[in-house]
C-alpha positions, 0 to 999 in steps of 0.5 A: 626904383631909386626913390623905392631903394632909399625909402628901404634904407632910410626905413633900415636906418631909422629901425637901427636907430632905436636899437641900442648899439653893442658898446651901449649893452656892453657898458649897460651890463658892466653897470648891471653887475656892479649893482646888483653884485649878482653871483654866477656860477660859471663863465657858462651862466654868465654868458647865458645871463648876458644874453637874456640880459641884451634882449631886456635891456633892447627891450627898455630902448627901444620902448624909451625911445618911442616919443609918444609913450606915457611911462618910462621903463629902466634896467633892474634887478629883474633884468637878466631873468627870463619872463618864466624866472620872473613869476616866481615874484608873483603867485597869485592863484584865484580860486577855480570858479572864480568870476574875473568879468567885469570892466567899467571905464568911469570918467568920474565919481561925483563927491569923492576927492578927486586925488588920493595918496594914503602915504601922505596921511598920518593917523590920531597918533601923527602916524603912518598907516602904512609900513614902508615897502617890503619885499617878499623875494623870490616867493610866491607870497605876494598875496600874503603882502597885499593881505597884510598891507590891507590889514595894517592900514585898516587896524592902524586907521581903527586902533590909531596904532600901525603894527608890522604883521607877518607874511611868513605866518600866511606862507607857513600856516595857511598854504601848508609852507609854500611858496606856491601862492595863495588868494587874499580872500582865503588869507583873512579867513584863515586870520579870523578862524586862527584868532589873528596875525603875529608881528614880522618881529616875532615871525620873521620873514623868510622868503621859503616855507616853512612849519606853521610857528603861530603863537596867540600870544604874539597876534597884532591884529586881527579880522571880523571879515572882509569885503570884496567890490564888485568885478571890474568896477573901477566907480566901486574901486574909487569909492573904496580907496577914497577911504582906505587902501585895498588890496587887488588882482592884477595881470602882470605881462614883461614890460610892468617888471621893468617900470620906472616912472610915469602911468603904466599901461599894457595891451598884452593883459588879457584877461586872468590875473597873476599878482597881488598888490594894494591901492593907495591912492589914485589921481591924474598925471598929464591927463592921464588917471591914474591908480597909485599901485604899492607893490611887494619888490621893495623900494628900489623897485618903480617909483620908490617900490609902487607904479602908476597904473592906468585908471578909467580905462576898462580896467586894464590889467584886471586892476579893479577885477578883485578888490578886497579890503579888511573888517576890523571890529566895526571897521575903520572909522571913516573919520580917518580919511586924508584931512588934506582931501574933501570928506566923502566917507560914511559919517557912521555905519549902519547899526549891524554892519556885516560882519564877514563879506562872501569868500570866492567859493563855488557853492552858491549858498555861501555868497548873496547875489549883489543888489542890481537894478538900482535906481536912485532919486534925489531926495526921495527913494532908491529901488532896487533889487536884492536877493531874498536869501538877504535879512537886511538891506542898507543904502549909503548915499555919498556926495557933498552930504560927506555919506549917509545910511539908510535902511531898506524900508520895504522889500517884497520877493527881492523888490526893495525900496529905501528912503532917502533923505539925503540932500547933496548925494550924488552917487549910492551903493547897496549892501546886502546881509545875512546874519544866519550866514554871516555874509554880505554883498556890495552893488556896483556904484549908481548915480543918483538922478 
């Protein structure tokens, strides 16, 4: 009975331990207020925000605390709202029917760099093709920010020229001047039908909608279309940071609004998505793969405005459910990887690229059926089966041959095959085209054997 009587204190002890003490949440709220210099607007609120205040910053202990843990998470901006407040920095809506299945864990991708990191990389004229973090404040808008921030990338890698484009014109103009969020996919096709995107400098952004303000004579950029990679797959989601940045879907749960340092990861995920962000890079930390995640908080948010999100791991937090990525003219030249990693890039693109990838649409005959059963032999042919709605079929073959193209040879109700002569390709995709409709499809990654 005694032995049972200190075991239950030694267990209280140890569980008061990891809380953090009332001195300490005081101290941490005095500090709180004095940076970020917040406004309340009554004693009231203010004793209703430090109450929210002590249960996040509890929340932060105890999770520093645990020894075994692979982040660190910190007190920010973030930390006297509620986890509802908070999602009004998200607003990310999928369409209705949207497929988010999926989820592959790869331990590797044979050819591709083993590390990537687009910030590091400067252009043919020595610079960035990324503008520094923004942030797009209490406003749906983050779908707006992961369009834009794909779209300055890909023009900058294309055009040698890195421009500042403007989210406050998808807010106005697209979503009728909401801040009730939006879908990337939607985003570049409603870029290409308005003939392009104005600069932040002459479309300020606001952070609240507003009348559409678009003027052609102002466009900085614009799209042929786009693609989107296969659901879930993060093999595909590798291939395509290797040679530029992508915008993505992701799952946002409590414990990701106040992130500090380190490879995030979260059980509480599920399976929607509720914010949209870019990848720029992905690596490994202590073992850990990781994807390096630039988000829309701005710099003081994270680590300098981007996370670390757990990669190979079935695509935790929808990570690589929907990635999407610019066309611009004929796309960025693949030449425009990172120098500093190896060449894994296509060397050229096929004769007659597709123009514009399916849009998420719940009429089937909008979108091509992705080539699946693909079966890839070394130095010979790859098999496989795409849809006959297709005109054109094309293989690219990556590996040490730093990328190849080739053509479908032969297809016979939807049975393709295509010749390879390839030495050195280690890993294909297939793409599929329709001219009449001017959409395509990408295959999952497939190891060639």
């Amino acid at each position: 009975m005694k032995f049972a009587v200190l075991c239950l204190l030694v267990a209280v002890a140890v569980v008061r331990a990891q809380y953090a003490s009332d001195g300490e949440v005081y101290n941490a709220w005095a500090d709180f207020k004095t940076a970020t210099t917040k406004p309340y607007a009554s004693q009231d609120e203010e004793n209703y925000r430090f109450s929210v205040f002590a249960q996040n910053f509890q929340q932060v202990y105890l999770h520093n605390s645990n020894p075994d843990k692979e982040f660190e998470m910190e007190v920010n901006f973030f930390a006297d709202m509620t986890d509802d407040e908070r999602a009004s920095y998200l607003g990310l809506q999928a369409p209705e029917g949207r497929d988010l299945s999926g989820g592959y864990s790869v331990t590797s991708v044979g050819g591709l760099p083993t590390t990537m990191d687009w910030r590091d990389y400067r252009n043919s004229n020595n610079q960035s093709i990324l503008n520094p973090v923004k942030d797009q404040g209490q406003c749906g808008s983050c779908w707006a920010f992961a369009t834009n921030g794909a779209l300055e990338a890909a023009w900058a890698q294309s055009t040698g020229k890195l421009v500042n484009l403007a989210e406050q014109q998808l807010v106005d103009c697209q979503q009728g001047g909401s801040c009730n969020g939006g879908w990337m996919a939607s985003a570049y096709d409603a870029i290409k039908k308005a003939g392009g995107v104005d600069t932040t400098a002459t479309y300020p952004y606001t952070a609240v909608g507003s009348s559409c303000k678009f003027n052609t004579n102002n466009v900085a950029a614009t799209v042929t279309g786009y693609v989107e990679l296969a659901a879930g797959d993060e093999a595909a989601l590798q291939a395509a940071v290797a040679q530029r940045p992508v915008a993505v879907a992701i799952m946002v749960t409590s414990t990701f609004y106040s992130y500090k340092s380190g490879v995030y990861s979260s059980n509480d995920c599920g399976t929607s998505v509720n914010h949209a962000v870019i990848v720029v890079g992905y690596g490994t930390e202590n073992g850990v793969d990781y994807w390096l995640v630039r988000n829309s908080w701005g710099a003081g948010w994270g680590d300098k405005g981007h996370i670390k999100m757990i990669r190979n791991k079935n695509s935790n937090c929808q990570i690589a459910c929907c990635g999407i990525y610019p066309l611009v003219g004929s796309g960025p030249s693949p030449a425009s990887s990172p120098s500093k990693s190896p060449a894994s890039s296509p060397s050229k693109s096929p004769a007659s690229s597709p123009s514009k990838a399916p849009a998420p649409s719940s009429s089937p005959s909008r979108t091509l059926a992705a080539p699946t059963n693909i079966v890839a032999k070394a130095g010979l042919s790859v098999t496989f089966k795409g849809d006959t709605q297709a005109e054109y079929h094309y293989v690219y073959a990556g590996g040490s041959n730093n990328g190849q193209w080739f053509s479908a040879s032969s297809c016979t109700n939807g049975a393709c095959t295509a010749q390879m002569s390839a030495t050195g390709a280690t890993y294909v995709y297939v793409i599929s085209y329709c001219s009449t409709t001017g959409y395509s499809s990408w295959s999952s990654l497939a190891y060639v054997n």
